[in-house]
C-alpha positions as CSV (number, residue, x, y, z in Angstrom):
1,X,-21.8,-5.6,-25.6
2,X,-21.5,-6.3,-22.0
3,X,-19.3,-8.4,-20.2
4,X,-19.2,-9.6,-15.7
5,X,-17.0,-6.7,-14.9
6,X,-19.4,-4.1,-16.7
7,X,-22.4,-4.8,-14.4
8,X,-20.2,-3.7,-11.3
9,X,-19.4,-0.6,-12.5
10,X,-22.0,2.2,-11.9
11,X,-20.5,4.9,-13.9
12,X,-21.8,5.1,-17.3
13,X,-18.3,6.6,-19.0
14,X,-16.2,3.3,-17.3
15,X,-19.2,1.3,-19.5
16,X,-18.3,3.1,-22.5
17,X,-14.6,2.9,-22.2
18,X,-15.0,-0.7,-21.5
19,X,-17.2,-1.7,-24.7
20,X,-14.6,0.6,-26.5
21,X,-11.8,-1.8,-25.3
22,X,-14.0,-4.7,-25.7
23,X,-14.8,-3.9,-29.6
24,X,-10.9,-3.0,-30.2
25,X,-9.7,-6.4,-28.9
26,X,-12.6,-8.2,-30.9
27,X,-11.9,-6.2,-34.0
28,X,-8.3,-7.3,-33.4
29,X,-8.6,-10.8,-33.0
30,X,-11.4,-11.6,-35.3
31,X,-9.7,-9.5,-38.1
32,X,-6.6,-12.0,-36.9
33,X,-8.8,-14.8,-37.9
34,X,-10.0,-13.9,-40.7
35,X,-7.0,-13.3,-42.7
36,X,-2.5,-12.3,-42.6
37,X,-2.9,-8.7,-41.6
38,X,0.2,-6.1,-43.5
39,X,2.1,-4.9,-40.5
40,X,0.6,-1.7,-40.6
41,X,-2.7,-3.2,-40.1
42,X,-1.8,-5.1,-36.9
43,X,0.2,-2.2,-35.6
44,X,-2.9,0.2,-35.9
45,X,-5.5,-2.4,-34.4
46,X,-3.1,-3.0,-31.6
47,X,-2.7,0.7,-31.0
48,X,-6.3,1.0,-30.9
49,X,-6.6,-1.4,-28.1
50,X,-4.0,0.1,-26.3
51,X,-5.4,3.6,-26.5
52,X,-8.6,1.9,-25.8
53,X,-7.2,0.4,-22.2
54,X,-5.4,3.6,-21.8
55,X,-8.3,5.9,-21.5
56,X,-10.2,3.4,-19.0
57,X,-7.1,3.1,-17.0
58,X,-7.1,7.0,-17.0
59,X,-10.5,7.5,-16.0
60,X,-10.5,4.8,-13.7
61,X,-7.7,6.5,-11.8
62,X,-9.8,9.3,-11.3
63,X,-11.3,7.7,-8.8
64,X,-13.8,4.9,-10.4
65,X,-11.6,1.5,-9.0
66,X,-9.4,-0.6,-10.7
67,X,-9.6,-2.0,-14.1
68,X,-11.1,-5.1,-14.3
C-alpha cells in the first residue's frame, strides 16, 4: 500500500510506519462500514491508529521531516 507522500520519503522505516497508519485508518473505517462496532471495538481500532500516527510522528522527529 502506497500513497503520494510515501514516494518522498527515502527512509524505509517512515514507509513502514506509514502503511502501518495507512492499514489502521482503513481497518477503521471499512470495519465502520461494514457494521455498528461495540464501543470497545471502536475504542481499540482508534487507539491503534493513534499509536500508529504516534510512532511515525516519533520517528519522524528524529530527524526524517514532517508528517505528511
Amino acid at each position: 500500500m502506497s500513497s503520494p507522500s510515501t514516494a518522498a520519503v527515502s527512509c524505509l522505516q517512515c514507509v513502514a510506519l506509514e502503511d502501518s497508519f495507512l492499514q489502521a485508518r482503513d481497518r477503521l473505517r471499512n470495519l465502520q462500514r461494514l457494521r455498528k462496532l461495540s464501543p470497545a471495538e471502536e475504542r481499540r481500532l482508534i487507539d491503534d491508529v493513534a499509536v500508529a500516527i504516534a510512532r511515525l510522528k516519533e520517528h519522524q522527529a528524529k530527524g526524517h521531516g514532517r508528517l505528511r
